[in-house]
C-alpha positions as CSV (number, residue, x, y, z in Angstrom):
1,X,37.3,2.8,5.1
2,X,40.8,1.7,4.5
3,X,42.0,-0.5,7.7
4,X,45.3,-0.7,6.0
5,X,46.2,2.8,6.7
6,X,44.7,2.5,10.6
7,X,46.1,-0.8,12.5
8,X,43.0,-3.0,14.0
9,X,40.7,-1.5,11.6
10,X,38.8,-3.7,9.1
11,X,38.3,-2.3,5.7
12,X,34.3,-2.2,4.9
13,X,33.2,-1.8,1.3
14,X,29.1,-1.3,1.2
15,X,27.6,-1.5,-1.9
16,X,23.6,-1.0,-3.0
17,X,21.9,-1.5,-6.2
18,X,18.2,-0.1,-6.6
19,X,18.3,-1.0,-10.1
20,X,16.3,-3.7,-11.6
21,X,19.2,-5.4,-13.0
22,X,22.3,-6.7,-11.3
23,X,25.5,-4.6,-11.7
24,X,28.8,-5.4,-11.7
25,X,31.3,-3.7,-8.8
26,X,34.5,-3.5,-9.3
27,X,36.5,-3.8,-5.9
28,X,39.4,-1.5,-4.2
29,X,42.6,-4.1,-4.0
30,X,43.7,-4.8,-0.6
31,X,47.2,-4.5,0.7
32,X,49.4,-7.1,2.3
33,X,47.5,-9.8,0.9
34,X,44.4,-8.9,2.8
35,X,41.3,-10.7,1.1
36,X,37.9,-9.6,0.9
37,X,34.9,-11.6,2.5
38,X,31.5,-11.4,2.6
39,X,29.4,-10.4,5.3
40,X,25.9,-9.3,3.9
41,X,23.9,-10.0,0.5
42,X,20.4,-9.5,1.2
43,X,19.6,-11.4,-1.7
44,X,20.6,-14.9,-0.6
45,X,18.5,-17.2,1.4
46,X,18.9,-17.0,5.5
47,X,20.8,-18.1,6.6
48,X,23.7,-17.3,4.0
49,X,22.5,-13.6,3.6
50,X,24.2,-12.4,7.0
51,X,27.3,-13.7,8.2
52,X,28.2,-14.5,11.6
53,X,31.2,-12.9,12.9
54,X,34.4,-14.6,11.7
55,X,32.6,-16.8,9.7
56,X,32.2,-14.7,6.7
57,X,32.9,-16.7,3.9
58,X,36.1,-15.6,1.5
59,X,35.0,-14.1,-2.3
60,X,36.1,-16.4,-4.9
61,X,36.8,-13.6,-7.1
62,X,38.3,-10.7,-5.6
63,X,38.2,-7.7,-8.3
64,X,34.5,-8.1,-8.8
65,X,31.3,-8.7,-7.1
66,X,28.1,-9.0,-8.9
67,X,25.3,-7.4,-7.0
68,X,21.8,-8.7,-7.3
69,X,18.8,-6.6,-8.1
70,X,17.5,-4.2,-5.3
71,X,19.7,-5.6,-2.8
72,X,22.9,-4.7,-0.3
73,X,25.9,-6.0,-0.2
74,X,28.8,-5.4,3.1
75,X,31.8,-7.0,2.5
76,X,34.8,-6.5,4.4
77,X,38.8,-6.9,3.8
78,X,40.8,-8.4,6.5
């Protein structure tokens, strides 16, 4: 969803790997130095593996995200 081309709406970028091995995602760039965050990653501990609203911490690394084995992963650009 691209919340760049709609004002008030939040870009959301799900991602699931059912593999056994992590893969590598590669990341749509956001516009006007929007930044992506991370919301869910079901393969963290609670309570780091859902984020509280507003409180989603900021990727590092904003071209890639590594998804773990047999997990989801919600990020979202604002």
């Amino acid at each position: 969803m691209n919340g760049a081309d709609h004002p008030g709406v939040t870009d959301i970028y799900p991602a699931a790997n059912a593999y056994w091995k992590s893969r590598r995602f590669h990341l749509p760039r956001l516009t006007s130095g929007r930044k992506w965050y991370r919301v869910v990653d079901t393969m963290l501990k609670n309570p780091d593996d859902i984020s509280e609203q507003d409180r989603e911490p900021i990727l590092n690394y904003q071209a890639i995200y590594n998804v773990s084995p047999r997990s989801v992963v919600v990020l979202t650009g604002k």
